[in-house]
C-alpha positions in Angstrom: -123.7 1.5 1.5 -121.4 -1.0 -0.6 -122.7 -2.8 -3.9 -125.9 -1.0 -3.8 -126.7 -2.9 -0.1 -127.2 -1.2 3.4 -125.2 -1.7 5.9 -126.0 -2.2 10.0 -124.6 1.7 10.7 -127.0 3.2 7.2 -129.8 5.0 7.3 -132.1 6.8 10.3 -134.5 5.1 12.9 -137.5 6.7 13.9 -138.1 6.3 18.0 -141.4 7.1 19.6 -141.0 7.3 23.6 -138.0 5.3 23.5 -139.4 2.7 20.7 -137.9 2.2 17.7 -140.9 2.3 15.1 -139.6 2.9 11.4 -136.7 3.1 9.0 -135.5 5.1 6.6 -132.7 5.3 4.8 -132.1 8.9 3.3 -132.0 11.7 6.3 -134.7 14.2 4.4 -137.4 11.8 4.4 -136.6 10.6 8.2 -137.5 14.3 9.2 -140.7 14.6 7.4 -141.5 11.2 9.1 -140.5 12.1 12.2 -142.4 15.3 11.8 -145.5 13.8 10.8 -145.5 11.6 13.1 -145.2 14.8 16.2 -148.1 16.1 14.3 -150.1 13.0 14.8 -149.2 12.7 18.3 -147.8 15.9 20.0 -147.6 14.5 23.4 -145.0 12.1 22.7 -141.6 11.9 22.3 -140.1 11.5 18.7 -136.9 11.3 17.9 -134.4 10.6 14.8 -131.4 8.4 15.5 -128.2 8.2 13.3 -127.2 4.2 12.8 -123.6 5.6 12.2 -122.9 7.1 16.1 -126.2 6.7 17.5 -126.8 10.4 17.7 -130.5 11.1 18.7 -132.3 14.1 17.6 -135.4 15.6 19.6 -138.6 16.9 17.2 -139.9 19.4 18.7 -143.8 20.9 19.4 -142.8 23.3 16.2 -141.3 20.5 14.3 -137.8 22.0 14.7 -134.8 19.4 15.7 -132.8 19.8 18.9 
């Protein structure tokens, strides 16, 4: 973030079955979305993706990330 802007590679997106669905931009409140959003629908596949290095995160069944 520079001058109070985000930048392409800020923040965390939110992928249901391979979708990108949300935003966020601070990493605490990606994981409570992405864990309310397993809770909501515990057959599919959410996952938390880093902007920075593309690093994708698996949620769980028991809301832990892989």
């Amino acid at each position: 973030m520079k001058n109070g802007l985000l930048e392409a590679t800020d923040g965390w997106d939110i992928v249901v079955n391979g979708v990108d669905r949300t935003f966020r931009d601070r990493e605490p409140i990606a994981i409570d979305a992405a864990c309310y959003l397993k809770q909501q629908w515990p057959r599919d596949e959410v996952q938390i993706r880093t902007r920075a290095d593309g690093t994708l995160r698996t949620v769980r069944p028991d809301f832990r990330l892989e």
